[in-house]
N, C-alpha and C positions, 0 to 999 in steps of 0.2 A: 950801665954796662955798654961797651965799646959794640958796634954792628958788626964785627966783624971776631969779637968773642963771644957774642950769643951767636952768630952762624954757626962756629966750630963747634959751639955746645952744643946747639940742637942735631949739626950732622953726628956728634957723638954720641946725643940719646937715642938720634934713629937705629946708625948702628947697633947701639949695645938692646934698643928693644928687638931690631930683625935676627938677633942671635941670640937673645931670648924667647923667641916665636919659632925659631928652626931648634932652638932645643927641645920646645914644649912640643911639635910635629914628633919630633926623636922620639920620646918617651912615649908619647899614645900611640905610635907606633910600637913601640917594645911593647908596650901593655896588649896592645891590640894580638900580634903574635902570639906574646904568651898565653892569651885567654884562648887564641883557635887553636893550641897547642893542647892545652888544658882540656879543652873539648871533646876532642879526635882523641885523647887518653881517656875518658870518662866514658864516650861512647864506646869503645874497644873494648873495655872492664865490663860495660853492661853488656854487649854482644855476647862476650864470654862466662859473663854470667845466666844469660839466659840459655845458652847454647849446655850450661852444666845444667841448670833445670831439667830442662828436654831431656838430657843424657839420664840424668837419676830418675825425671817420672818414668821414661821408655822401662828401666831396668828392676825399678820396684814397685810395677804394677800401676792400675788405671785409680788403685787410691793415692795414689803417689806418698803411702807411708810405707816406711820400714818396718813391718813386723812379723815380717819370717812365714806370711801366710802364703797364699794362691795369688795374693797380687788382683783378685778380683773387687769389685765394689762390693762392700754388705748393702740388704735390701731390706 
């Protein structure tokens, strides 16, 4: 091969691998996002699910079962 078409070839592999490299950055980046996206919505749902917790023991007493009694613990 002529010196000066493996140059070209090799500036063409460098190329095509540093935009192979800023695409693989792109994407773990997308992934990165979506996962702290994913996160902050997981943790939201559980806030809110604990926050219903709290709402229904406060309301159906310190056994925190529904059964129509005093709401008190049996001893």
């Amino acid at each position: 091969m002529d010196d000066k078409l493996l140059e070209a070839y090799c500036r063409k592999e460098e190329i095509r691998w540093q935009e192979h490299s800023k695409q693989h950055k792109l994407e773990q980046r997308a992934v990165s996002v979506a996962s702290d996206a994913l996160t902050k919505r997981l943790e939201g749902m559980n806030e809110i699910r604990d926050q219903r917790a709290g709402f229904y023991f406060c309301h159906e007493g310190s056994t925190g079962v529904e059964d129509g009694g005093s709401g008190t613990a049996a001893t």
